[in-house]
Structures are given as C-alpha cells and as structure tokens.
C-alpha positions as CSV (number, residue, x, y, z in Angstrom):
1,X,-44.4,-15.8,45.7
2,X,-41.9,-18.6,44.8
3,X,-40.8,-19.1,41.2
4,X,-40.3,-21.7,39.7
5,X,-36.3,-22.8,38.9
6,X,-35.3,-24.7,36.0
7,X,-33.3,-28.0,37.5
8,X,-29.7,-28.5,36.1
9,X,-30.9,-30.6,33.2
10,X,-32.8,-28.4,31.8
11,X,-30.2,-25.4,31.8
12,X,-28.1,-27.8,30.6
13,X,-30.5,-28.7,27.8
14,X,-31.0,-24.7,27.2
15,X,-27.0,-23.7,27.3
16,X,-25.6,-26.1,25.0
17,X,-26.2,-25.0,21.2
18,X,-25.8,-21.7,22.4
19,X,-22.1,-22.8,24.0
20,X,-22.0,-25.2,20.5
21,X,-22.2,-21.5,18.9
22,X,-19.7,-19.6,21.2
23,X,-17.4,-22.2,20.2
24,X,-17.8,-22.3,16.5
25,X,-17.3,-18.4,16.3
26,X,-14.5,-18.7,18.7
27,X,-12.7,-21.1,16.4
28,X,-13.7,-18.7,13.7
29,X,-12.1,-15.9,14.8
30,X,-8.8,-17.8,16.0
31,X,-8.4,-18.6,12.6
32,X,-8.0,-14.9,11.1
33,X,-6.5,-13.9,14.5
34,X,-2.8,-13.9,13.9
35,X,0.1,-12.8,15.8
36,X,1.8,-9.7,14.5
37,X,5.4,-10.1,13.6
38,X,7.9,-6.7,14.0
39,X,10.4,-7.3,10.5
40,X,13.2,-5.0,9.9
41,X,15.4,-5.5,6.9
42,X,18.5,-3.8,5.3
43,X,17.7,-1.9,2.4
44,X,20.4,0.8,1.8
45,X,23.4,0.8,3.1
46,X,23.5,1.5,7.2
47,X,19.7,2.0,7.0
48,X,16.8,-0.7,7.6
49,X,12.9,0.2,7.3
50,X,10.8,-1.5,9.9
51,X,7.4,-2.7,9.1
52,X,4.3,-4.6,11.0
53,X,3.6,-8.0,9.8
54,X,-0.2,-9.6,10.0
55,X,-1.0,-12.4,7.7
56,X,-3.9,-15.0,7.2
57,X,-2.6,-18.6,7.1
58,X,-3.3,-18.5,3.4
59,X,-3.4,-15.1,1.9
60,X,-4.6,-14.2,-1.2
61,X,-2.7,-10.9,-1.7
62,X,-0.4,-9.1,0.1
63,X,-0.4,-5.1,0.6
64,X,2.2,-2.2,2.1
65,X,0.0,-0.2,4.1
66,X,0.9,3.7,4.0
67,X,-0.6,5.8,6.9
68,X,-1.1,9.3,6.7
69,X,0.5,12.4,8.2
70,X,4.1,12.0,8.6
71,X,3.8,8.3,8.7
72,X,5.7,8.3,12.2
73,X,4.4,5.1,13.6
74,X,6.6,4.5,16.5
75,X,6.3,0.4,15.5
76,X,7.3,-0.4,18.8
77,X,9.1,-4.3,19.5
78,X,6.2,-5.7,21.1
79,X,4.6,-5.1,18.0
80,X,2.2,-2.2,19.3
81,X,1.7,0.9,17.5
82,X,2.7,4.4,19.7
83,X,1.8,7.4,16.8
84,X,-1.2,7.0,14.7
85,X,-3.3,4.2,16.4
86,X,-6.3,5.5,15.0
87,X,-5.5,5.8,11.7
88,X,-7.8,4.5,9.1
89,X,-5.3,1.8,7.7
90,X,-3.4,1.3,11.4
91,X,-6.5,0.2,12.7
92,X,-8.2,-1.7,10.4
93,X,-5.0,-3.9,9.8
94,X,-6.7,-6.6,11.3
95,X,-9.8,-6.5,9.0
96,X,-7.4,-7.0,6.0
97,X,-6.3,-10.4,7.1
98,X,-9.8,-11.7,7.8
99,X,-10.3,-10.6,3.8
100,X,-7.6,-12.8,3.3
101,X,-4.8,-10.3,3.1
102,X,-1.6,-10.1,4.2
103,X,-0.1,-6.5,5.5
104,X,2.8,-5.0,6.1
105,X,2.3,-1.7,7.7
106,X,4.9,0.7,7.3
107,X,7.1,3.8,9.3
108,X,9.9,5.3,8.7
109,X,12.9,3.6,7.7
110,X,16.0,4.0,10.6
111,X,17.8,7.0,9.2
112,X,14.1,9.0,9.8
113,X,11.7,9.9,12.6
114,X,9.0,10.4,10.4
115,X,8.4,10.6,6.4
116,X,7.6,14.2,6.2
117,X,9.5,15.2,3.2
118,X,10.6,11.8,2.4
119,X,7.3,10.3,0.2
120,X,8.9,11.4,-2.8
121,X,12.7,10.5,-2.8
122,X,14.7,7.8,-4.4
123,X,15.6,6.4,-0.9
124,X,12.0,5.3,-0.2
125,X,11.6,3.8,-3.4
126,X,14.5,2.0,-2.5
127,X,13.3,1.4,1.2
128,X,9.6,0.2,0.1
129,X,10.9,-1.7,-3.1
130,X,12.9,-4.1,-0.5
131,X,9.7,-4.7,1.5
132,X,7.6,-5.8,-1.6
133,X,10.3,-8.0,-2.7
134,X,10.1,-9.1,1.2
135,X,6.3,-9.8,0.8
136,X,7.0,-11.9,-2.3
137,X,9.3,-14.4,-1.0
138,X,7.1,-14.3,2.2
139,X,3.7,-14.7,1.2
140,X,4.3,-15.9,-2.7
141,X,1.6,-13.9,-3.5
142,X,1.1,-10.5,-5.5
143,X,1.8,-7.5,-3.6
144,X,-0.3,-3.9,-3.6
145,X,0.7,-0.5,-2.3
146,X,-2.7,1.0,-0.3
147,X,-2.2,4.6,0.7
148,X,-4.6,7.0,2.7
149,X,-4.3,10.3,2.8
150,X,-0.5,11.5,2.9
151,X,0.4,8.3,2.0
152,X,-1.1,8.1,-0.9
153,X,1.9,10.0,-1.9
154,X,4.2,7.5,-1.0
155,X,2.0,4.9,-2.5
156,X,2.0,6.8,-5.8
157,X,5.0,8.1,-6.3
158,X,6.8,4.5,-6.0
159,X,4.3,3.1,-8.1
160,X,5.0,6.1,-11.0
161,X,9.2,4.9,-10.1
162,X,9.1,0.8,-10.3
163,X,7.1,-0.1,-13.2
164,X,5.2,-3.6,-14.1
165,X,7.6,-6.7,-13.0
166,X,9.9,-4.2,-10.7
167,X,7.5,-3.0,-8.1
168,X,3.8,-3.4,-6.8
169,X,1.5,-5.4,-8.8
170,X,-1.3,-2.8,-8.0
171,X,-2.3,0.2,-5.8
172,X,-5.1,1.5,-3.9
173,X,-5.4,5.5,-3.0
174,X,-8.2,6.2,-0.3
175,X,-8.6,9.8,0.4
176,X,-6.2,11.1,-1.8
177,X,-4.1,14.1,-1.3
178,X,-5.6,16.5,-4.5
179,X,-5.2,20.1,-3.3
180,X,-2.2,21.8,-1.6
181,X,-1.7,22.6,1.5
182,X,-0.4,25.8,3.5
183,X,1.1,24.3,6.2
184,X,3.1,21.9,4.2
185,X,5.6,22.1,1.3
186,X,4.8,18.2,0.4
187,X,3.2,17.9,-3.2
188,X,0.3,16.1,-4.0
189,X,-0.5,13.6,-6.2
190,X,-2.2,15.2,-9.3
191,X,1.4,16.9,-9.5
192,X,3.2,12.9,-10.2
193,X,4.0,11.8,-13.0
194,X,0.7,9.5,-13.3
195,X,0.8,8.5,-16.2
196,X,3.5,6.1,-15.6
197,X,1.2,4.0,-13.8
198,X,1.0,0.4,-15.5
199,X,-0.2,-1.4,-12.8
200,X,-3.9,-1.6,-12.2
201,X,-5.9,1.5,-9.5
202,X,-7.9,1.9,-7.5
203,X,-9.5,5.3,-6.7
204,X,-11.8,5.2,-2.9
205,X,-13.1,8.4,-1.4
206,X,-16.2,9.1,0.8
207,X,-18.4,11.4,-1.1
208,X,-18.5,13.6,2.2
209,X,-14.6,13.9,3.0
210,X,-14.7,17.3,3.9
211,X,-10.7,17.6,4.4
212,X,-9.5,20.7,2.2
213,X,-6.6,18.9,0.3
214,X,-8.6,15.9,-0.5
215,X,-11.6,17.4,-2.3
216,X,-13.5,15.1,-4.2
217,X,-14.2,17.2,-7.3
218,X,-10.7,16.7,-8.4
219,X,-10.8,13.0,-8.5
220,X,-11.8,12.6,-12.7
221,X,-8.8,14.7,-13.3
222,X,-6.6,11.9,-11.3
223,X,-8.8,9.4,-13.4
224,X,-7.9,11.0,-16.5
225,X,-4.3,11.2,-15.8
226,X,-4.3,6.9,-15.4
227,X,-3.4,6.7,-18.9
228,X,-1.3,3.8,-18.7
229,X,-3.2,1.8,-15.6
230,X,-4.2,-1.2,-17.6
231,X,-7.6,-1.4,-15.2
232,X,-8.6,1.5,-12.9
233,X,-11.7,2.3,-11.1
234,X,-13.4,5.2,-8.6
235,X,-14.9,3.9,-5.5
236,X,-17.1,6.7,-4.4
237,X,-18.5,5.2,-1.0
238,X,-20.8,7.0,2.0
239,X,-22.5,6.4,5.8
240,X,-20.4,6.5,8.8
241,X,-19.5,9.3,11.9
242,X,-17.6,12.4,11.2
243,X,-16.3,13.2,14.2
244,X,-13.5,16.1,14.9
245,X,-11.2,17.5,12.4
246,X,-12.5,16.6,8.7
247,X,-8.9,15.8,7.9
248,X,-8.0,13.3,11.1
249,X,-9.0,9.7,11.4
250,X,-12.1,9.8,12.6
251,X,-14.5,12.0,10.0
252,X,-15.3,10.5,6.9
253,X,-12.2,11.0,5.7
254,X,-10.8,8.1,7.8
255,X,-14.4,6.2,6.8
256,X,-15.3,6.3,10.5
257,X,-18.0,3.4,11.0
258,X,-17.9,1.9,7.6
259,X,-14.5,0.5,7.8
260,X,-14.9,-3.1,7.5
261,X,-17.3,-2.2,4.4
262,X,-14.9,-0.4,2.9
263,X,-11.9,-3.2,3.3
264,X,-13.8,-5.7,2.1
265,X,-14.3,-3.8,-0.9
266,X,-10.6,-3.3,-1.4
267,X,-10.0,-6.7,-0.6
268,X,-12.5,-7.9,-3.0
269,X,-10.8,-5.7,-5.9
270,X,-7.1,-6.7,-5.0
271,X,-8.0,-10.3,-5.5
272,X,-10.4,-9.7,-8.6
C-alpha cells in the first residue's frame, strides 16, 4: 500500500513555527548562558582564594556560594569543577544566573586543600571578606553569603564577624548544620554567636532531610537566636528524590529534583 508523502512545501509549511520556536528558546537560553570566569585574588599576605565566576549580563544580586563538606572543590583552570560536582549549590550554579544572580563559588584559599577546620577562623573572614568586596566592584550590586550544609558554617560565622556596611548584605543557610557530629570536631552553627547577625536571613530546609546533624526540629531555636537580623524567615520546602546517603547531595538534603524551585525561591528573597 503506498502512502501518501507530504511534498517539500508543505513540510516546509509544517517545520517553520516550530523552527521559529527552536530559535526563540535558543536565543533565550544564550542569554542566561554565560561563560564561567576562574578569579584568584590576594587576600593575605602570600595567600590568594580562588573562586568560580557566573554572571547574568545584568544581575540583580550577587552571592558567595559555600559548598559543603570540606569545601575542597578542586576549581580547576578550565573552569570545571573536580571535588563536589554534585553538590546542591555546585550544580545549580547555573540556575542562579538565570534568576538573575551573579555567583562566585568558592574553595579553599592557596595555603589549604580543603576548609575542614578552617570555617571558623579569622583567615577566612579575611579570605571571603576580599571576594565580597571583589563582587562589589564587579557586579555593583549587593552581595549574599548562601551556605549548604557545612558551609553554612562558613557562611555564618563571617556573617556573625563583618557586620552591616563591612561584610555581606544578607545570607542564606540551606540545610543547616544543627547537631554535632562524631566524626568531626567542626562546631555547628547554634554554637555562633548569632546574635550578631544584622543583616537580613534566610532559614531553607526540606522538611524530610533526614541527615543526623541537620535535624529540622532544631531550626526555631536558630530562629530565636536571630535577634538582631533586621528581617529573617524559615523556608520549610518538600517533593523531590532521596537517593543514597541522607546527608550527600542527592537525598533531600541536597533538594534532589526540586532544585530549580528552590533557587528561584532564594533568588526571589535576595532581590525582595
């Protein structure tokens, strides 16, 4: 039986809004995509911190992005990532620029190999306070610290050490470290001074983060302890894969499968 072929015309005729489409959301995406920049700059003497830069062509707000674990990156020159690829704020990089945000994700400064034992010293401070003031003259726009899981030490800690006009304009905590640990001798954050804080918080964690030093039952005490955070709220947010360890990347407590949800609601807070 012979069918019946449609003649160029018509294919023609057929193709075209859908190629009209292919192109618009190809222009689209060439707009957010942008190419990642390695930075290093001098901060104390002898010692420079690396960082990946992403940025929209206009952003609305910058952010420091502090992975997790021992923050060991491995930000190699090509700008690739070699430690941590899968880690919730590593990989959804991207997704902040398309909010309109520019990042800066951050390793461990050349004098380290990784940050274990480092998230709470005077030379980070130093380290990360150079980077924001980097991100200022940059993008001219105001800068947040965003920390998940481990480094939501590092994120809180130099927000509790540079106050209001000398550090971050804000920070965001996802997953936060709220229970000890055995295997480590790092602190967590219910232990900072907190109430130091006078830049606004933000407080996301899944409701089903089932890592043992990030329970959710101990968020309202870090609430309570944001005494001097001039706005501050809890995100509580749900859905996604849990998948392996319930403190790696890909349970809930990396918000597996809801991640461009959950940026977009950081975003949409940063710029408020």
């Amino acid at each position: 039986m012979r069918r019946n072929t449609p003649d160029l015309d018509t294919l023609r005729a057929r193709l075209l809004p859908w190629i009209a489409v292919a192109i618009l959301f190809g222009t689209a995406v060439a707009a957010h995509a942008q190419q990642a920049r390695v930075v290093e700059i001098a901060t104390r003497p002898g010692v420079t911190q690396r960082f990946l830069y992403l940025a929209p062509e206009k952003p609305k707000a910058a952010a420091v992005l502090f992975p997790g674990g021992q923050g060991d990156l491995q930000i190699m020159p090509d700008g690739s990532v070699a430690r941590q690829k899968g880690n919730f704020l590593v990989r959804s990089r991207e997704l902040f620029v398309e909010q309109g945000i520019a990042v800066a994700v951050v390793g461990p400064p050349s004098d380290r190999q990784n940050l274990a034992g480092f998230r709470q010293t005077r030379d980070h401070v130093e380290d990360i306070g150079a980077v924001i003031d980097w991100l200022r003259r940059e993008a001219h726009v105001p800068v947040w610290l965003v920390g998940t899981s481990r480094g939501t030490l590092s994120a809180a800690y130099i927000s509790t050490q540079l106050q209001r006009g000398n550090g971050a304009d804000g920070v965001v905590l996802t997953s936060t470290v709220l229970a000890q640990s055995k295997n480590t001798r790092e602190g967590i954050v219910l232990d900072l001074a907190l109430e130091r804080i006078d830049i606004p918080v933000l407080v996301v964690h899944h409701k089903q983060d089932g890592c043992r030093v990030c329970p959710i039952s101990e968020v309202p005490r870090l609430m309570n302890k944001l005494t001097a955070a001039p706005r501050k709220e809890f995100l509580a947010v749900e859905g996604g894969i849990s998948e392996g360890d319930p403190c790696e990347a890909f349970a809930y407590h990396g918000y597996n499968g809801i991640e461009r949800e959950v940026v977009a609601k950081i975003a949409a807070w940063l710029v408020h």
